[in-house]
Each structure stands twice: as structure tokens, then as C-alpha cells.
N, C-alpha and C positions, 0 to 999 in steps of 0.2 A: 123876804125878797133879796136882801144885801148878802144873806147866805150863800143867796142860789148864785147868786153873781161872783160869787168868792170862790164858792165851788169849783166855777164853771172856769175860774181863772187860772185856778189850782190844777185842775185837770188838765186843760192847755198846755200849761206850763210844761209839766210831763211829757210831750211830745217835744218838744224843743229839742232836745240833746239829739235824740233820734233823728229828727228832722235836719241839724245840722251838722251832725253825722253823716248824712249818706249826700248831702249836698256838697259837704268837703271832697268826701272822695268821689262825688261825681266832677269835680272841678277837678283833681286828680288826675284820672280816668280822661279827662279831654285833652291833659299834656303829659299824658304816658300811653304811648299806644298798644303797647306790649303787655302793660296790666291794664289796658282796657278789653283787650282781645280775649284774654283769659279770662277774665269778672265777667264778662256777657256770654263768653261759651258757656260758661256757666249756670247764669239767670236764665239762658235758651236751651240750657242741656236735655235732656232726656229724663234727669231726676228732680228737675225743676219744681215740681208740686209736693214732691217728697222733702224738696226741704222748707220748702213753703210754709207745709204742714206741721214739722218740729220747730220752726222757727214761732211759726205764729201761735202757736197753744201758749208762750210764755202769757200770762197775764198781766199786758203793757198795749195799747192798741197803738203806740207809737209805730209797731210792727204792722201795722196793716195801712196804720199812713205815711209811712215809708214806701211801701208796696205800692199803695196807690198813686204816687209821685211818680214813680220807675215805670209802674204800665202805662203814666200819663204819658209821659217821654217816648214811650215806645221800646221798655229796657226787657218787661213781662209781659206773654201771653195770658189769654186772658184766665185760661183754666188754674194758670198758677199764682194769678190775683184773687182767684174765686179761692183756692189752698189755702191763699192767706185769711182772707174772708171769713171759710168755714172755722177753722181751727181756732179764730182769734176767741175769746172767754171773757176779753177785758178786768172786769171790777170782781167776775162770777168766783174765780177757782180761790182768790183770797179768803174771800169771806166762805167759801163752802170749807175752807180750812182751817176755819177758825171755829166753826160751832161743833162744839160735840157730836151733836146730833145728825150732820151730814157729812164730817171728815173720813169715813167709810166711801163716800159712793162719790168722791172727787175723781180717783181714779179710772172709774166707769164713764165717767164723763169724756175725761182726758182720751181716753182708748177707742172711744166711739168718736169725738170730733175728729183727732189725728184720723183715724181710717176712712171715714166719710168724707174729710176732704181731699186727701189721697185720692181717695177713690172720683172726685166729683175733678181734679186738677187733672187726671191723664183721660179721663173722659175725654175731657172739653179741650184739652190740647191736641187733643188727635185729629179733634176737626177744624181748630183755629189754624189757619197757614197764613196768617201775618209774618211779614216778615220784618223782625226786630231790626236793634241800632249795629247786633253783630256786624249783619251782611252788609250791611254798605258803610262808607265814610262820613262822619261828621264832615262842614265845612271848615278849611282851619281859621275861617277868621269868623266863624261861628259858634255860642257855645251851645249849650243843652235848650234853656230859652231863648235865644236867638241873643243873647247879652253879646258885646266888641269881645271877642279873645283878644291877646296879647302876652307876650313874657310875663311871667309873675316874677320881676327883682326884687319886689318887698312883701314882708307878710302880710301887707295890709292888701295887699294888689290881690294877693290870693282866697283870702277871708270873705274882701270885701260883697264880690255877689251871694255866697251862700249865706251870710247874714243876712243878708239885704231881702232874700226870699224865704229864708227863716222866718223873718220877722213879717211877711206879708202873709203866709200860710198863717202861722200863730194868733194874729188880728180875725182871719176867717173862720178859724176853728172857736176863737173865744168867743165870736157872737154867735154860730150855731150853739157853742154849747149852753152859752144864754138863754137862747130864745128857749130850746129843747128842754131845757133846765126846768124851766118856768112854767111848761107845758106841763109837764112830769109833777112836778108840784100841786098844782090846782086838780090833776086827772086821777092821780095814781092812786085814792079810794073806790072811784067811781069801776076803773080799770080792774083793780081786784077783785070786785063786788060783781062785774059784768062774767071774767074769767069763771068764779067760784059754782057760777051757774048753769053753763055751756057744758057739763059735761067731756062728753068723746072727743068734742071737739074743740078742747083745747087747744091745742097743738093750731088750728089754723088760726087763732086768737095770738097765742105768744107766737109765733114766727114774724106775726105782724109788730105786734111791741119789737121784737129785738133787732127790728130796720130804724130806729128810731136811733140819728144818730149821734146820739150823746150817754156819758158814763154810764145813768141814771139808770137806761134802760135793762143792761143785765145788773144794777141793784135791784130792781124793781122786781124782777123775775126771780134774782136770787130768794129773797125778800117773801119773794109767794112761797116759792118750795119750800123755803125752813119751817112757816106759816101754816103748812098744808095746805093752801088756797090751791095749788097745781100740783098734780107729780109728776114722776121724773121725765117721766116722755115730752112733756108739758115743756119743762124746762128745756131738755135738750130742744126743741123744735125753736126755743127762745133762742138761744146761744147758738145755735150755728148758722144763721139770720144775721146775727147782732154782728157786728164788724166795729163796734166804736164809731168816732167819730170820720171811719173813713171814707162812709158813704158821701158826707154832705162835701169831704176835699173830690172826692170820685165827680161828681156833680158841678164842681166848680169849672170844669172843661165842658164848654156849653157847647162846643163843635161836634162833637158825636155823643149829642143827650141822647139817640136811638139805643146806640149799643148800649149805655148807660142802663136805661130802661131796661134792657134785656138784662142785662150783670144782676140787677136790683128783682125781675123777676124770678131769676133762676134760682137767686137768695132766696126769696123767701121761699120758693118750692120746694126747695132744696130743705128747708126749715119745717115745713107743715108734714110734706111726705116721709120722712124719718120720724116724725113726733107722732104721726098717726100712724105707722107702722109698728111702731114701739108699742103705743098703747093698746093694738090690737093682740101683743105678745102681752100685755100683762105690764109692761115696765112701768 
């Protein structure tokens, strides 16, 4: 059990940097207008899901809780939250690179998530007309969470809120990946054993596992496929589902759990439908 706890703290931990990274220069960004204007033409652009998509294949899901932080705010559409979403692999493309036996079809992996989420980010932007933090003005005596703005004369003046919600995300992350941790632990036989039997219909089984939002989950998947318990359609239907831990930060904005709900459905259909299509080619 003190494992799973260690794990879960370990993993956490890992999003830190990320996390206080993009809180820096979102503090930045609210007393530079001029490099705020450009960073959000940007994140609002036209190739917005395309870089979503190269961004987020790295194997770090701090990239997809990062992202999820930015569409909380109002920084991402949602199609190029879904970019990140799709493309994220987490814990998958390490370990598929390390065993002999599957550093061949890592590639295949990488080349279908990148264009599937591409593909699923200009979709969904074409019909999302939200409109972002570009087009209108912050308050100037408001910041991103409604924290006092003010001069920043000292480094601490500066630091001080992005730590401070650093360290409040980091606490919510570590006790989902606890809890989820711990689930995964006591399931993850019974889960392989249910998987190995289903057949065709894999794919509508793992899409389901890789909502599941903690590390474990694309271990667990990875873990099958080396296994032979699923194949590869099986897998991909996991991993473009799986998003890390960014579902359970996605969820902690309890004022629009609808749209939530929908992000979280379109995930996993997004998941099952690509994994059953694959399978019906053979993959």
C-alpha cells in the first residue's frame, strides 16, 4: 500500500515543474500585454490542435495538465484540449521503448495518436465559437483566478501566487493518484482476466481503462500488450482515452460538469471507435 502512496507522490511530483511553469508565465502574460496578445493568438490560432498534438505525444502528462489549467481559464478551445488529450501516451511510449519486443510499433503508435488528434482538434474547433481570453481584456486589478494584482517590485511578489496554486493543484493530483493508485492495485488481475475474454470487443473495454485518471492506467494497458492479453487496436483504443491525470484537474471546475461530461464522452468514443475500426482492419 505505502508503495502505491510513494508512487502516486512520485508521479505528482512530475507535474510540478510544468505546472509552475505555465503559472509563471501566466503571471507574465497578465503584466505584459503585448506578449500576452501574441501567446493567445497563438493558443486561439488556426493551428492550435496541431500543435497540441506534437506537444502532447511527449510522454509526460504534465502536458495535458497544463492544457487543462489554460482551457479552465478560458486560454484553449476545446477541440485543442481534446489535441492534447488524444496525443497524450503518458507512462505508454517509455516502456514500449524499452522492451525488445514492441520498440518496432512505437512509431505506429505515435503516427496514429498525432493524426487522430489533429484530426479530432480541427473537427471540434470548427464548431466550438467560445470565445477565449484573446478577445477581451483581463481586469487590471484582476488576475487569472481572481487573486489582488499589483506591481510585482520583488521576486517574491511575483512567485508568490503561482506557487501558492502550484502547490494547491499538486495536493489534488496526489490524492486522486492515491485513491486511483489503490484501485488499480486490487483490480488490475481481475481487469486483465475480464479484457483477455471479450474478444472484438476490446477496444470498448480499454478505452474505458485509459479514462482512469492516474499513471497506472496506460501501465496497465501497456502491461497487456507486451503480455499479449490485448492487441494493438486494443491498446491504441487505451491510449487515446487516457489523458493522465488530467481528467480528475478537468473535473475539479465543478461549474460546467456538463461540458465536462461531454469532453469525457467524446474521449472515450474517440477511444473505442478508432480501436474497433483498427481491429476490424486486422491491426
Amino acid at each position: 500500500m505505502w508503495e502505491v502512496v510513494l508512487e502516486a507522490l512520485v508521479d505528482s511530483a512530475k507535474a510540478l515543474p510544468f505546472l509552475l511553469a505555465i503559472y509563471l508565465v501566466i503571471e507574465f502574460l497578465e503584466h505584459n500585454h503585448k506578449a500576452k496578445q501574441r501567446t493567445l493568438k497563438l493558443l486561439n490560432g488556426k493551428f492550435a490542435p496541431a500543435v497540441a498534438s506534437v506537444v502532447g505525444i511527449v510522454p509526460q502528462c504534465g502536458f495535458s495538465v497544463m492544457a487543462t489549467d489554460l482551457y479552465c481559464q478560458n486560454y484553449l478551445k476545446v477541440g485543442t484540449l481534446l489535441a492534447f488529450f488524444v496525443a497524450t501516451s503518458d507512462e505508454a511510449l517509455p516502456i514500449l521503448l524499452t522492451n525488445s519486443q514492441t520498440v518496432g510499433i512505437v512509431w505506429v503508435v505515435v503516427a496514429i495518436k498525432v493524426a487522430y488528434a489533429m484530426l479530432i482538434g480541427f473537427v471540434v474547433n470548427a464548431f466550438d465559437k467560445t470565445v477565449l481570453q484573446v478577445d477581451y481584456q483581463i481586469k487590471q486589478d484582476e488576475g487569472c483566478c481572481g487573486h489582488e494584482m499589483h506591481d510585482k517590485k520583488t521576486f517574491w511578489q511575483f512567485v508568490k501566487h503561482p506557487l501558492l496554486h502550484s502547490a494547491k493543484i499538486f495536493v489534488y493530483i496526489f490524492v486522486v493518484n492515491t485513491v486511483f493508485g489503490l484501485l488499480m492495485l486490487y483490480f488490475e488481475q481481475p481487469i486483465a482476466n475480464f479484457t483477455a475474454q471479450i474478444g472484438v470487443f476490446q477496444s470498448l473495454f480499454t478505452a474505458l481503462v485509459g479514462l482512469v485518471p492516474n499513471c497506472s492506467s496506460s501501465v496497465v494497458l501497456t502491461g497487456m500488450y507486451t503480455e499479449n492479453i490485448i492487441d494493438l487496436s486494443a491498446l491504441v483504443a487505451g491510449l487515446v482515452s487516457n489523458s493522465g491525470i488530467a481528467l480528475a484537474v478537468l473535473f475539479k471546475q465543478k461549474s460546467k460538469w456538463k461540458r465536462n461530461l461531454l469532453i469525457l464522452a467524446v474521449l472515450y468514443l474517440a477511444g473505442a471507435i478508432l480501436g474497433t475500426t483498427l481491429a476490424l482492419f486486422g491491426l
